[in-house]
N, C-alpha and C positions, 0 to 999 in steps of 0.2 A: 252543137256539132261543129266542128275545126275542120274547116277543108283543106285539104292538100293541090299543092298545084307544081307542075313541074315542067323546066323549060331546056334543055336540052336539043341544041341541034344535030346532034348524031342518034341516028335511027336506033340503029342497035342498042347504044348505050341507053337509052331514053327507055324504052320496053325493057332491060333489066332493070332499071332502076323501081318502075312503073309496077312489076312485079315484087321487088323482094319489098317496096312499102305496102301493094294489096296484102303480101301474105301477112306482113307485121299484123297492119289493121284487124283480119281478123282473126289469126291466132290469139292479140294480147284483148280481143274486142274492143279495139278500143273506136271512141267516139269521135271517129272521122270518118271522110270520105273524100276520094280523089275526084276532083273539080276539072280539072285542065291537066292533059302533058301534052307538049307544041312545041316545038323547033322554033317558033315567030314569039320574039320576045313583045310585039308589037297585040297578036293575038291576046298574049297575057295581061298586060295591059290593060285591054277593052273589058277583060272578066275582072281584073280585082275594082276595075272602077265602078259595075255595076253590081259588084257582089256587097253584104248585109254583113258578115261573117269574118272575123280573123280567121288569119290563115297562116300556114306552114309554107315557105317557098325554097324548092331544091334546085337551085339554079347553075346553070354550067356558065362557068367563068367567060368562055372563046366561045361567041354564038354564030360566027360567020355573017354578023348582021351589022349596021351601023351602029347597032348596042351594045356593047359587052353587058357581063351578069352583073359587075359592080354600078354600072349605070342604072340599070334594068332595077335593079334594089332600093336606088335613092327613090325612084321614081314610084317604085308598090309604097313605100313609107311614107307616101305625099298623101294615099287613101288607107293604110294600112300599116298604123304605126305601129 
């Protein structure tokens, strides 16, 4: 199973997002599942380092955080090449 994880710090955007990949999922059935969506790129983080599983990360570029998404990427790639 391929988890999905998604990091978006705007609310709104984050829940359409969050939605039109559930419908994907089980319209095409396929074999995933969403793991994490979080505004805290720091949250994400703490999961892919304890997670077993590749993964799919949909990350928003401007997180309002001291990470942007491009940081935030090197750093999944250190657990999650």
């Amino acid at each position: 199973m391929l988890n999905i994880f998604v990091c978006e710090d705007h609310a709104l955007q984050r829940q359409n997002v969050v939605r039109i990949i559930q419908n994907a999922v089980l319209i095409e059935e396929l074999d995933m599942r969403l793991v994490l969506d979080t505004g805290d790129p720091y949250a994400l983080l703490d999961k892919v380092r304890t997670g077993q599983n590749t993964g799919i990360y949909f990350l928003d570029i401007d997180l309002n955080s001291s990470m942007n998404g491009l940081k935030l990427a090197q750093q999944i790639r250190l657990f999650d090449p």
